[in-house]
C-alpha positions in Angstrom: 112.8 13.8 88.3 109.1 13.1 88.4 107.3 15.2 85.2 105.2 18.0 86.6 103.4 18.1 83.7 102.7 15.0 83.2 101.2 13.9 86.6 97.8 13.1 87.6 97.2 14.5 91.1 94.4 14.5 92.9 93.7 16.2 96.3 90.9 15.0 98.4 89.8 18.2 100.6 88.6 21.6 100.4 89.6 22.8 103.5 92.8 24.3 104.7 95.2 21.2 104.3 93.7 21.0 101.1 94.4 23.9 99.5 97.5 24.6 101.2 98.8 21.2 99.1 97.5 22.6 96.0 98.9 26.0 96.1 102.5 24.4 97.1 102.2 21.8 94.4 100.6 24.7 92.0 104.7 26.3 93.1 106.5 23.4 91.9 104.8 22.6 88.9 102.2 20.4 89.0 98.6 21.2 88.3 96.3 19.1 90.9 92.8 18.3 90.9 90.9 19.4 93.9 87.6 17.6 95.1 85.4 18.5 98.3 82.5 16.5 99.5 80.8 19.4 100.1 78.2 21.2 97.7 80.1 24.5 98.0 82.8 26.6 99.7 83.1 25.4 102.7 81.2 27.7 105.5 84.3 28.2 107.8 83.2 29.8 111.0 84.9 31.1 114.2 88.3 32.3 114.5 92.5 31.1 114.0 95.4 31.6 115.8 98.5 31.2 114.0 101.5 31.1 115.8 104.9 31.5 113.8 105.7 28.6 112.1 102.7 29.0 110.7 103.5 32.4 108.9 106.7 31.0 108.4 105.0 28.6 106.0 102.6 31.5 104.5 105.8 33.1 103.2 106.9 30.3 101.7 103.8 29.9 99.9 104.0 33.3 98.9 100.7 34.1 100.8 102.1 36.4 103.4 101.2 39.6 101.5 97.4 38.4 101.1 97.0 37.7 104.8 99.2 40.7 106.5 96.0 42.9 106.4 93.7 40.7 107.9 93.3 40.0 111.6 95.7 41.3 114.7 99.1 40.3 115.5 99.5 38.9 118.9 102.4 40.1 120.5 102.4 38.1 123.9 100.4 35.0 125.3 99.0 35.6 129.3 98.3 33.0 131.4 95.6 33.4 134.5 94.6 31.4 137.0 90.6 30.5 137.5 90.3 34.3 139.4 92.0 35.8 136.8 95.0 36.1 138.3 98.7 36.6 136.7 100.3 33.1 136.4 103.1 33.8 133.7 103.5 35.0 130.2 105.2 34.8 127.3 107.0 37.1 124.7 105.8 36.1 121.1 108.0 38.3 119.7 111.1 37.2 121.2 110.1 33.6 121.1 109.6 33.6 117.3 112.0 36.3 116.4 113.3 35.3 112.8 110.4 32.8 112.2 106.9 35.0 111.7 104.5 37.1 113.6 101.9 35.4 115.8 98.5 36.3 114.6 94.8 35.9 115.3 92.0 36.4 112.3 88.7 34.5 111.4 88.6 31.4 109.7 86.7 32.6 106.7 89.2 35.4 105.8 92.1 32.4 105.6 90.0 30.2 103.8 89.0 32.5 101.0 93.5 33.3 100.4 94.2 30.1 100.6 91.3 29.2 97.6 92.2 32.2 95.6 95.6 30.4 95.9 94.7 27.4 94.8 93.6 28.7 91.9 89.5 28.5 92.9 89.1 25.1 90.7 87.6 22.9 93.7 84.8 20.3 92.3 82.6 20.4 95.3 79.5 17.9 95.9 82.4 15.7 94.6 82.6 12.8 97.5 84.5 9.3 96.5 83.8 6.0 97.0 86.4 3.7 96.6 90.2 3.5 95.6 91.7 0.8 93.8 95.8 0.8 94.3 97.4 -0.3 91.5 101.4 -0.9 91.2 101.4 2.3 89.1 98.0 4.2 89.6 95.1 4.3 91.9 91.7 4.2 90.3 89.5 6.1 92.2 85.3 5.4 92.4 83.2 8.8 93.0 80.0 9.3 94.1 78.3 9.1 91.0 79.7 6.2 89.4 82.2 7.7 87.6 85.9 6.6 87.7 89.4 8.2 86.9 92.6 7.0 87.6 95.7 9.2 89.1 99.2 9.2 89.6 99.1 10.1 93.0 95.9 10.7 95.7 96.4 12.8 98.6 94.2 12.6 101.4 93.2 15.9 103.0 89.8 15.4 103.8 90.7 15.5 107.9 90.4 13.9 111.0 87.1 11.9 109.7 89.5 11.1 106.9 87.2 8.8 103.6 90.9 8.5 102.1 92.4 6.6 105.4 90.0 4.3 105.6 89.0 3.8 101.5 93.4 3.1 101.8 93.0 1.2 105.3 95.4 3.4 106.3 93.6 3.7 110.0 90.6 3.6 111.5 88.5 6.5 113.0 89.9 8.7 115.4 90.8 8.6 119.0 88.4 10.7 121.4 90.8 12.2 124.3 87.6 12.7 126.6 87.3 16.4 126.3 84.6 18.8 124.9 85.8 21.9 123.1 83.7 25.4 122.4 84.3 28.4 119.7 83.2 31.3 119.5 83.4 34.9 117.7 82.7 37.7 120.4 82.1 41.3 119.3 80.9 43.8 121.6 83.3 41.8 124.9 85.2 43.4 126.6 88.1 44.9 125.4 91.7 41.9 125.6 94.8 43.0 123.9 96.7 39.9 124.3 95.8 36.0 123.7 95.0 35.3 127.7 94.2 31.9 128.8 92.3 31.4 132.4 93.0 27.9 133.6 90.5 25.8 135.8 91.3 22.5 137.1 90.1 20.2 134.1 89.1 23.1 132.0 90.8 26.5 129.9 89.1 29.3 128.5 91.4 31.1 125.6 90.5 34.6 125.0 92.2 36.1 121.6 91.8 39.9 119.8 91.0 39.4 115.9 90.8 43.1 115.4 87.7 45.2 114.7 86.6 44.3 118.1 86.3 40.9 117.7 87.4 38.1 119.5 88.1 34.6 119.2 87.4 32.3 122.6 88.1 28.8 123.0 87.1 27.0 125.9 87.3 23.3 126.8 86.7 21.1 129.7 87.4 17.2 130.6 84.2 15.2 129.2 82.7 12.8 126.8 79.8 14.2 125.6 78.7 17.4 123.6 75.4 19.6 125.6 72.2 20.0 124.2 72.4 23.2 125.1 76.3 24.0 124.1 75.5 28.2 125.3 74.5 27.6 128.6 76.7 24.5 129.5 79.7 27.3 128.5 78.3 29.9 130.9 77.2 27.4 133.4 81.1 25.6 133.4 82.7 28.8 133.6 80.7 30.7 136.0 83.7 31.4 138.8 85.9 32.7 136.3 87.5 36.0 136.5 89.5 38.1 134.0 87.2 39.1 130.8 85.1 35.7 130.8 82.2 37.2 132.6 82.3 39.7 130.1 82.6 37.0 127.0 80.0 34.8 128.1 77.1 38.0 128.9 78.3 38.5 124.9 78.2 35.3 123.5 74.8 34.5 121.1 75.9 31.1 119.4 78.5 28.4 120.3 80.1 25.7 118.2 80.7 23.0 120.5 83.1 19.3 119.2 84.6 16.5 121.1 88.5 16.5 120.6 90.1 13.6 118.9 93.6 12.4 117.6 94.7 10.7 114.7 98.1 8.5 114.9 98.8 6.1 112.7 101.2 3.8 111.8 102.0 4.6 108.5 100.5 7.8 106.0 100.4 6.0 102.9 99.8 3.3 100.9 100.7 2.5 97.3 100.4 6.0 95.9 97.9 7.2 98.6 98.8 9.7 100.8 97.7 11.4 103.8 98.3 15.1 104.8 97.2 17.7 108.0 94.7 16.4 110.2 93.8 13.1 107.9 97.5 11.8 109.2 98.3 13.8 112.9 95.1 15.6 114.3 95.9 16.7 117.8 93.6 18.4 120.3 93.7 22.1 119.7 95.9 23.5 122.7 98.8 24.1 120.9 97.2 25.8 118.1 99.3 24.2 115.3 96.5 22.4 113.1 97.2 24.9 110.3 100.9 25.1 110.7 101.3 21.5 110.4 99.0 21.4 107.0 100.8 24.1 105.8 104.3 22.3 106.2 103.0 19.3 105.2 102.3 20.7 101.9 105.7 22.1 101.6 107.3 19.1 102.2 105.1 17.1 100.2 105.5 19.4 97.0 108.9 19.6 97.4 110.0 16.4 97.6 107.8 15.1 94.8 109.9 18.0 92.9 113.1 16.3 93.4 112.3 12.4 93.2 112.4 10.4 90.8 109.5 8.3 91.4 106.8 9.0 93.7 107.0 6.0 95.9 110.3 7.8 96.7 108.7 11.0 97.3 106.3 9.4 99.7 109.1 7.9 102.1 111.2 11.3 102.1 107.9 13.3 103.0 106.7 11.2 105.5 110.2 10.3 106.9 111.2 14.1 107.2 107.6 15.1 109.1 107.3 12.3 111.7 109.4 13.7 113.8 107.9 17.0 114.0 104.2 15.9 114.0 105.1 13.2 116.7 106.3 16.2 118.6 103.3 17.8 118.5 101.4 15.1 119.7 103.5 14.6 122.6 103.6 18.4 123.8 99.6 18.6 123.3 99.5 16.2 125.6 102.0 17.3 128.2 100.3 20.7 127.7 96.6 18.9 128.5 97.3 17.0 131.1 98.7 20.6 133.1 94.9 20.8 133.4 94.2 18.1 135.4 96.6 18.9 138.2 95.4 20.0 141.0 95.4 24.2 140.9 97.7 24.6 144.5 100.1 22.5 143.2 99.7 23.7 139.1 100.1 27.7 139.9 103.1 28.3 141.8 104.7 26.3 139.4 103.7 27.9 136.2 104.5 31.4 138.4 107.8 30.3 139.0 108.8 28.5 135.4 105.7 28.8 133.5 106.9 30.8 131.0 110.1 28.5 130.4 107.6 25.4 130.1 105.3 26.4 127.7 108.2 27.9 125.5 109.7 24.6 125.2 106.7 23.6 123.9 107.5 25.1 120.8 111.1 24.7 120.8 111.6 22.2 118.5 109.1 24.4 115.8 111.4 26.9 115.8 113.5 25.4 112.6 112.4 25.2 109.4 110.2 22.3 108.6 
């Protein structure tokens, strides 16, 4: 069994991925370095939804008691059409009975559990440079000159992942041609439930955080980001019904991204690895960015616990989450391309087996990782 004493770890992100792979590896033993690019904590805006694998995972990193309080559980998922108009819904409950509660709370508020987790040692305005894979080690460069050498580097530094490409691992990612919008909505009108409204090339994803606040998502079929990402929201969703009128009279500020995915032919190299979104991003739309970092980390920490070298430990983690993350991938898409169906053929379908479509979706998630 690998020494987790004796190991030189160091993660590469101080975001969510992260952190989440410190605190597991904090569980089995090890003690990582973290280092963030960034000067300090990282200012994590806009809201989260975390669907049930997801808390699934926070229990197993004993973090469920920490992020109970926080946010609203989401009991059921409502779909519209444009007019606001019933197309089908789903129960939550029943869907992830025995895995977790579904739940909806701002970024900042997971962020700030998941670094207290981590034990709060991050290095920040700590960027790298260059990696040098050696047949044992893997010097790494950083941004001011100085160099260390580690055991094992994990990459967790996202989609725009400096450890893929410093490990030509990949190149950038993959625009899928659509424009995405967050949000954090007090004062809106008042939505119990996570309710989508769905266009014809375009969703906008209403979701209660408690304390009258709410998280909306919106994205539509494009290549470019606005100048002017406040008024291209309320221009593009105009003819919507349900509670968007009243989101967008409420909305001050918008944070507005392309969507891109990462898939890659292998995650690591020598003793690089990647995890989260440096290895699988997806588009948004099935909301399991977090969840997948979080069993990532899991699976990572674990398997390093029981291997007895960490080449090894690399081919069981990978080889176990493939499956899953390729899964992912493929039902993000399915679930995207819904969008680009024409409405009078999209809504009597989704009223008549919507909810048994976008259930499947998750049907594989529904195991442990």
């Amino acid at each position: 069994m690998l020494g987790s004493t004796t190991q030189r770890i160091l993660v590469v992100g101080g975001g969510i991925a992260g952190l989440a792979t410190a605190r597991a590896l904090r569980l089995a033993g090890f003690r990582p370095e973290v280092t963030e690019w960034q000067s300090a904590p990282m200012a994590v805006a806009g809201g989260i939804y975390l669907l049930g694998n997801a808390a699934r995972s926070l229990r197993e990193l004993g973090l469920d008691g920490p992020v109970r309080p926080l946010g609203q559980v989401i009991g059921r998922q409502r779909w519209l059409d444009l007019r606001g108009r019933r197309l089908c819904e789903v129960d939550l409950g029943l869907l992830w009975a025995g895995v977790g509660e579904c739940r909806a709370l701002p970024r900042a508020e997971l962020h700030q559990v998941l670094l207290t987790a981590a034990g709060g040692e991050v290095r920040y305005a700590t960027g790298i440079s260059a990696l040098t894979l050696g047949p044992e080690t893997v010097e790494v460069t950083f941004d001011d000159g100085r160099r260390a050498e580690y055991d094992l580097v994990i990459g967790a530094d996202g989609r725009h992942s400096t450890v893929r490409a410093l490990a030509a691992l990949g190149g950038p990612a993959r625009a899928v041609g659509q424009v995405t919008y967050r949000s954090v909505v007090t004062g809106g009108p008042r939505v119990t439930e996570w309710t989508a409204l769905l266009g014809q090339h375009s969703a906008f994803v209403v979701v209660p955080m408690g304390a009258g606040r709410l998280h909306c998502y919106a994205d539509e079929t494009c290549n470019e980001v606005p100048e002017d990402p406040v008024a291209r929201l309320r221009e593009r969703f105009a003819e919507y019904g349900g509670p968007v009128p009243g989101v967008l009279d409420a909305i001050r500020s918008v944070r507005v991204a392309t969507s891109d995915e990462v898939e890659l032919g292998r995650w690591s190299r020598g003793r690089v690895v990647l995890v989260g979104d440096a290895a699988h991003a997806t588009a948004p739309t099935l909301a399991q960015g977090a969840a997948m970092a979080f069993e990532d980390a899991l699976v990572l920490a674990g398997a390093l616990s029981k291997a007895e070298s960490v080449p090894e430990a690399l081919l069981r983690y990978e080889s176990r989450r493939r499956p899953r993350t390729k899964w992912v991938l493929d039902r993000t898409r399915d679930r995207d391309r819904t969008r680009d169906v024409p409405p009078p053929l999209r809504d009597p379908l989704l009223r008549g087996r919507g909810a048994r479509i976008f259930a499947e979706h998750y049907r594989l998630l529904l195991d442990p990782a």
